[in-house]
N, C-alpha and C positions, 0 to 999 in steps of 0.2 A: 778223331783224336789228335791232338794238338803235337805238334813233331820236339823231342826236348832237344838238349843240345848236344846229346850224345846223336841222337837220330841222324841230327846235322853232320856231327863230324863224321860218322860213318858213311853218312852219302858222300860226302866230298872226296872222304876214301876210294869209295871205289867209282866214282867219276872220273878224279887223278888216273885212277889202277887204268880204267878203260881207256883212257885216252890215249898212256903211251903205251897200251898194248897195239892199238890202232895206229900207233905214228911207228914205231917199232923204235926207235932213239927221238927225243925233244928234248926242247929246253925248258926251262923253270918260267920261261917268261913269255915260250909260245902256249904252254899249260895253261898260266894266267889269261892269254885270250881264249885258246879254245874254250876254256872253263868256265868263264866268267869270276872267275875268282882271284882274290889280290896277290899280288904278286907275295907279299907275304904268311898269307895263308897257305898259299901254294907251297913255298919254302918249307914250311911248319910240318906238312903232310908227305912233301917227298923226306924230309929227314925220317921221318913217324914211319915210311911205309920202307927206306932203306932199312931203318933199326928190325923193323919186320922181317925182313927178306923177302922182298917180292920185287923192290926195286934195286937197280947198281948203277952207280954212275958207269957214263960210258964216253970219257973223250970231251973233247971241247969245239966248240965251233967259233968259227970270224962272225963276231958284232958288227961289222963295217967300221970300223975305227977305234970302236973301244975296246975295253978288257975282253979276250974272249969269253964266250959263255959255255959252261958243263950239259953237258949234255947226259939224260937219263934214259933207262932203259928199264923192259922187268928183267927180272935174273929169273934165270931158265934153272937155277939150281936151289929156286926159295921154297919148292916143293910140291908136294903132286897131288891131283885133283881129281876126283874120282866122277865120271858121270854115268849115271844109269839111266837109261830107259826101259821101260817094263812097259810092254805091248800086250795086247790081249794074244798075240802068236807067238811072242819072243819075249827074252829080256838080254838088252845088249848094253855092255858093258867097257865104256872107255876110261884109258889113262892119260891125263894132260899134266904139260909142267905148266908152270905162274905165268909161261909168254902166251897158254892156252894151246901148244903146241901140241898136239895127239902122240902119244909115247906107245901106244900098243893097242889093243880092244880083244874083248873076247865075245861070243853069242854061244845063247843057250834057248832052241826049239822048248814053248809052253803048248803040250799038248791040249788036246780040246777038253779033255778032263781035267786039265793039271789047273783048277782055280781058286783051290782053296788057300788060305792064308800060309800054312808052314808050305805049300809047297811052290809057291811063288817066292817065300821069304830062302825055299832052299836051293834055289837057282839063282835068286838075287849075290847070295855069300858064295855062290860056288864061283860065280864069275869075277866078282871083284874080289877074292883068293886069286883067282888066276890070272889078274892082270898084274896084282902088286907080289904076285911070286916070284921070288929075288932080290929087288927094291930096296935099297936101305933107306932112302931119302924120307921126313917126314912126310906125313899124311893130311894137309892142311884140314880137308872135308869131304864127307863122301855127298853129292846129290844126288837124289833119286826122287824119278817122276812115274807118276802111277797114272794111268788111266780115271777119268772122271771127274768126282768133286770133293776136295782135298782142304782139310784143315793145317795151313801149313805150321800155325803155332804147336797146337798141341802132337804134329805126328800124326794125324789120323787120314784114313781115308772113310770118306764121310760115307760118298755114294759112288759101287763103280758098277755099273746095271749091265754089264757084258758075264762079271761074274758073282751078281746078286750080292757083294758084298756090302755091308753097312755099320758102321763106325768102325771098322777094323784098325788097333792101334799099331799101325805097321811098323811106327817106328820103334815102339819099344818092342816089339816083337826081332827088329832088328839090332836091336840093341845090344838083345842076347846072345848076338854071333856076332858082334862084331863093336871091338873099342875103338869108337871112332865116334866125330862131330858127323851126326846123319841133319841132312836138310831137308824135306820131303815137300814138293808139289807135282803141278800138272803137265801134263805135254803141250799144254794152249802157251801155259807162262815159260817154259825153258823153251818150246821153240822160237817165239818170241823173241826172249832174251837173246839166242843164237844168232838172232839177225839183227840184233841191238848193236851186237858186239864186233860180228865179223859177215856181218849178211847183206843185206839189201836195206837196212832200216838203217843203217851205219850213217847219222847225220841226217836222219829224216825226224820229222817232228809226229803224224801221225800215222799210223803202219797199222795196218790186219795183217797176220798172220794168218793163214788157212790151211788147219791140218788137217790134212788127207790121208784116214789107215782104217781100221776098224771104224774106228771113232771119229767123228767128226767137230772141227772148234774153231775159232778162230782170236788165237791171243792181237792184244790190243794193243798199241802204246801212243799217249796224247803228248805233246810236248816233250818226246822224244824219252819218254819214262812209262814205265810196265806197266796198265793199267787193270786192277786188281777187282775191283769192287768193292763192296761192302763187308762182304763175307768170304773173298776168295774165289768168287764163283762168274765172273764175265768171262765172257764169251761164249758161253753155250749157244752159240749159233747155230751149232747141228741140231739143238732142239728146239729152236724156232717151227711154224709151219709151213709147212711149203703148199703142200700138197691135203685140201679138207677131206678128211674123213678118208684118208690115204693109207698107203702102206703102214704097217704094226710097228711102230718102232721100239727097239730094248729098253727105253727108257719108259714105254705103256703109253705114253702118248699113239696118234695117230699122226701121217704126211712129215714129219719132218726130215728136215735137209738132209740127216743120217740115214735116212733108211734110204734115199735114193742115191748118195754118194760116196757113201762108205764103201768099203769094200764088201760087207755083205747085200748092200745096196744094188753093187752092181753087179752082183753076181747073180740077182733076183731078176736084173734087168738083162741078163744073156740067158737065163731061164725063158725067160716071157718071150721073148726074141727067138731065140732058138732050143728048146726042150730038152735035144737029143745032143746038142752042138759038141763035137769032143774037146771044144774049150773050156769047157766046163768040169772044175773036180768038186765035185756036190760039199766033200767036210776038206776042202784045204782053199784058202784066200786066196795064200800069194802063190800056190800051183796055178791057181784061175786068172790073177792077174799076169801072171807071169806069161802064161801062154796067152792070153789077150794081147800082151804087146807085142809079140814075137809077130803073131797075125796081122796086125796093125800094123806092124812095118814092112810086112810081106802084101800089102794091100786088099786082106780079105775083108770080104764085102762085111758078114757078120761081127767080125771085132769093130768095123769102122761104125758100124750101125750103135753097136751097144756106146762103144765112145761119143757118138755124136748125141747119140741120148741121156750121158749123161754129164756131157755139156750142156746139153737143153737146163738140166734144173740146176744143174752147177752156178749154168750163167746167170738165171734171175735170182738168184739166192744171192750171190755175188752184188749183183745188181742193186740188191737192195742193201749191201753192205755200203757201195756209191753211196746211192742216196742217203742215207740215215748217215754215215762216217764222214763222207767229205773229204778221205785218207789220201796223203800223197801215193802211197803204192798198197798194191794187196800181195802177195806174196802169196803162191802155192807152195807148199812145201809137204816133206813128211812122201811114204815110201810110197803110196797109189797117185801123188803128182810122179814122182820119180820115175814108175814102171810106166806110165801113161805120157809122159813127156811133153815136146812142143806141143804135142796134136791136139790133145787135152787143153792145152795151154792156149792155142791160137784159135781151139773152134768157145772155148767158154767166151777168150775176148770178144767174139762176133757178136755171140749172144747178149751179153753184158750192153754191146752197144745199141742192140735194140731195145733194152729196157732200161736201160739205168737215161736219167736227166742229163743234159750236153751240157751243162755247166760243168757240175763237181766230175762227170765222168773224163773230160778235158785234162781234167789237173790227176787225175787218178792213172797209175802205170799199173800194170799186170803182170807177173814177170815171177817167174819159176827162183825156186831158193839159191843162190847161189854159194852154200855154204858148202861144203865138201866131207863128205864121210856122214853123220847121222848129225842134225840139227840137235836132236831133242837131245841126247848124250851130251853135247859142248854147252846146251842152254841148264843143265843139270850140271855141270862142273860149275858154269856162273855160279848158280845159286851157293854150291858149295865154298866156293869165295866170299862171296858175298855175306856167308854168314861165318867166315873167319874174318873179314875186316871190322862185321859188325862186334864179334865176341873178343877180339882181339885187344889187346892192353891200346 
């Protein structure tokens, strides 16, 4: 579909937006370079995004001899941005001002039963009630990222196969509790974006993101922009094959990359490994991953084993992310790189190296998220901007 001229000015919006959140103070004429765009277009969109409130002048700087130049910033008081991540164990809940500054969070435990629509929708309101309790500042947008595969036009969650849900209209269902601009995608695309913005992807042109939790995925971005698909639906990389005629995986395929990586993945593979092992809590993930790493950094043999096996599939799956993508960097990211850490991170690179091509694997970096506090939350505020600059006069 052919981009109009609104499409355009919205992007350049929030290009501007990101860049001087990224610089933290610029000028109107280092914007025009980093941007690529005219100095007087630039002009045009910081006056549009001050009138907004998102940006305030800040001060002037030395030209080298000429007039000095003004220098901009975001205003940390243009208002606040709500990100949700809803996990298949949790739904966690941040508050950011317009610099993307994290102002508070709250988390809320999704029981193994808890999967039905109102009762996910009613952890969702409990929590972003409790970040914006007291608050007077406006609300620019809430975003919120659901597990699976996501229509982000109409609000729906299309497919989430963890809890058999399909077309679910989540967002008008959220609607009903709550008056607010609701933005709704995936954890592939906000974690993504989190490292667009303030991550490892920051000035890179093309990035995998690789999220590691339940679910497994890995958001895209070419030419240094979120790479979506057709339908909303790239990067289902977890459900590539890995493995023929393999592990069951939630999604009813057979061998793919989720069932060996995800967190129920590996929890199948410290079953197979050791039966009895007391690392093991049969119905809790992150109890299981939790005590994995504890082990792992205590140097027990069996956490090292189940780790290094699932480096084994991690790597060539990865591997083939190399070859096929050609990416400057892959980024691990998401709470199972988090608990699993370097070790995870240093035995996949080995692997990777035995299978991935020494051209593109050359130019390819591997390297754990570097963003701070929950990725998928701050890439779920993005969106929330993103579609106030989009809706925005």
């Amino acid at each position: 579909m052919a981009r109009t001229s609104r499409d355009i000015r919205s992007a350049n919006r929030l290009t501007v937006v990101q860049q001087v959140v990224a610089a933290g103070t610029t000028s109107r004429q280092r914007l025009a370079v980093d941007t690529g765009l005219s100095l007087g277009t630039v002009a045009t969109l910081v006056a549009e995004l001050t009138d907004l409130g998102l940006l305030t002048e800040a001060g002037q700087e030395d030209s080298g001899g000429g007039r000095p130049r003004g220098l901009v910033a975001a205003d940390p008081h243009g208002g606040l941005l709500v990100g949700v991540d809803v996990a298949e164990t949790y739904v966690h809940v941040d508050l950011f001002d317009t610099t993307l500054t994290r102002l508070t969070g709250a988390e809320e435990a999704l029981r193994p039963l808890e999967r039905r629509p109102h009762q996910v929708v009613r952890h969702i309101v409990s929590g972003i009630g409790t970040v914006l309790a007291g608050t007077g500042a406006r609300v620019l947008g809430v975003g919120v990222s659901v597990p699976g595969q996501v229509d982000r036009e109409g609000g729906v969650s299309v497919f989430a196969p963890n809890w058999n849900w399909h077309d679910v209209p989540l967002r008008d269902l959220l609607a009903d509790h709550l008056p607010l601009p609701l933005h709704l995608d995936n954890p592939l695309r906000a974690a993504m974006l989190a490292e667009l913005w303030a991550g490892a992807a920051r000035g890179r042109d093309d990035v995998a993101v690789i999220n590691l939790g339940t679910g497994v995925g890995a958001g895209l971005a070419f030419g240094g922009t979120l790479y979506r698909g057709s339908s909303n639906s790239a990067g289902e990389w977890g459900h590539t094959t890995l493995v023929l005629d393999g592990r069951l995986c939630r999604c009813g395929s057979r061998g793919c990359v989720e069932a060996y990586v995800g967190a129920p993945g590996i929890m199948q593979t410290l079953r197979d490994l050791a039966p009895t092992s007391p690392l093991l809590h049969p119905e809790d993930q992150t109890a299981t991953l939790d005590a994995l790493a504890a082990a792992l950094a205590a140097d027990d043999p069996t956490a090292a084993k189940v780790v290094a096996e699932t480096a084994r599939y991690l790597g060539v799956a990865v591997a083939d992310l190399v070859n096929l993508l050609n990416p400057e960097v892959i980024v691990l990211s998401s709470w199972v790189a988090d608990r699993l850490g370097d070790r995870l991170r240093d035995e996949v690179r080995a692997v990777v190296a035995q299978h991935a091509l020494r051209r593109p694997l050359a130019a390819t970096g591997i390297v754990r998220s570097p963003v701070a506090g929950n990725p998928v939350s701050l890439g779920a505020a993005t969106l929330a901007l993103e579609g106030f600059l989009t809706q925005g006069r």
